[in-house]
C-alpha positions in Angstrom: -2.5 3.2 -1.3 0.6 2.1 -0.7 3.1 -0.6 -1.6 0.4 -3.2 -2.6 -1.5 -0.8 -5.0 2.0 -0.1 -6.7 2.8 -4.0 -6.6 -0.4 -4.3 -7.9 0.0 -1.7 -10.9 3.3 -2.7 -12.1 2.4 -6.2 -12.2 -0.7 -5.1 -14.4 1.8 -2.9 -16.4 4.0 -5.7 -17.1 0.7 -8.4 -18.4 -0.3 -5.9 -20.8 3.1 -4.9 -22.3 2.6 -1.0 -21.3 5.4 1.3 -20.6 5.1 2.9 -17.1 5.6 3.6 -13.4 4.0 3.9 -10.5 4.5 6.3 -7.5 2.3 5.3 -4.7 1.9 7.5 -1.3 -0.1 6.6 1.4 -3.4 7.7 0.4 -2.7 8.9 -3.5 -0.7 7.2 -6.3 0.8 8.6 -9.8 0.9 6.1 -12.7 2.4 7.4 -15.5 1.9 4.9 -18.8 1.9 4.9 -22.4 0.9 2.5 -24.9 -2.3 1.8 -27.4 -5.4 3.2 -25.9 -7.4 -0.1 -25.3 -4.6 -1.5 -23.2 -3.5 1.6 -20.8 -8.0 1.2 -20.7 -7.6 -2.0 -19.7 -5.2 -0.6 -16.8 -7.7 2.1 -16.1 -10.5 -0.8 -14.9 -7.6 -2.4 -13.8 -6.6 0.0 -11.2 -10.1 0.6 -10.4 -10.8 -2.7 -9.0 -7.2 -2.5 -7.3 -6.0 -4.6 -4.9 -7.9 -6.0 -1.7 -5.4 -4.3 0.7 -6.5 -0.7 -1.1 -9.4 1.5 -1.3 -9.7 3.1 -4.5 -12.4 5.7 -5.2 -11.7 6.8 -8.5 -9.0 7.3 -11.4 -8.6 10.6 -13.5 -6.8 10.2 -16.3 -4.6 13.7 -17.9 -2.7 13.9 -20.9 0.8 14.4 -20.3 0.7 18.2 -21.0 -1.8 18.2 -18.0 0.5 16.1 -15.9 3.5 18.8 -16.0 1.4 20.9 -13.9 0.6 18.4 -11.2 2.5 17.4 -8.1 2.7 13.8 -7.8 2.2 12.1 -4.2 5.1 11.9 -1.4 6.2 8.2 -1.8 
């Protein structure tokens, strides 16, 4: 994923006026985001497409009682 996925997300982040951040490792990122649920949907397509420079097979989204169980990627 990388530096240009994380470019890529906090750019997104900042066009649709969501709270967030993005941890990207090399072949896994965290994005952790809150806002109304149409918009961090918007980011979910978003993200999906990604940019050219990464591959991006899927998106999972958890809720954040989910997330406090996870380990988030090595930057």
């Amino acid at each position: 994923m990388g530096e240009a996925f994380g470019a890529f997300v906090e750019a997104r982040l900042a066009r649709l006026g969501l709270a967030g951040s993005v941890q990207a490792g090399a072949s896994s990122a965290w994005v952790d985001v809150s806002g109304p649920a149409p918009l961090v949907d918007m980011l979910e397509v978003a993200c999906l497409l990604g940019p050219i420079e990464s591959l991006v097979d899927g998106v999972e989204l958890i809720s954040m009682a989910e997330a406090s169980n996870l380990q988030k990627p090595e930057p």
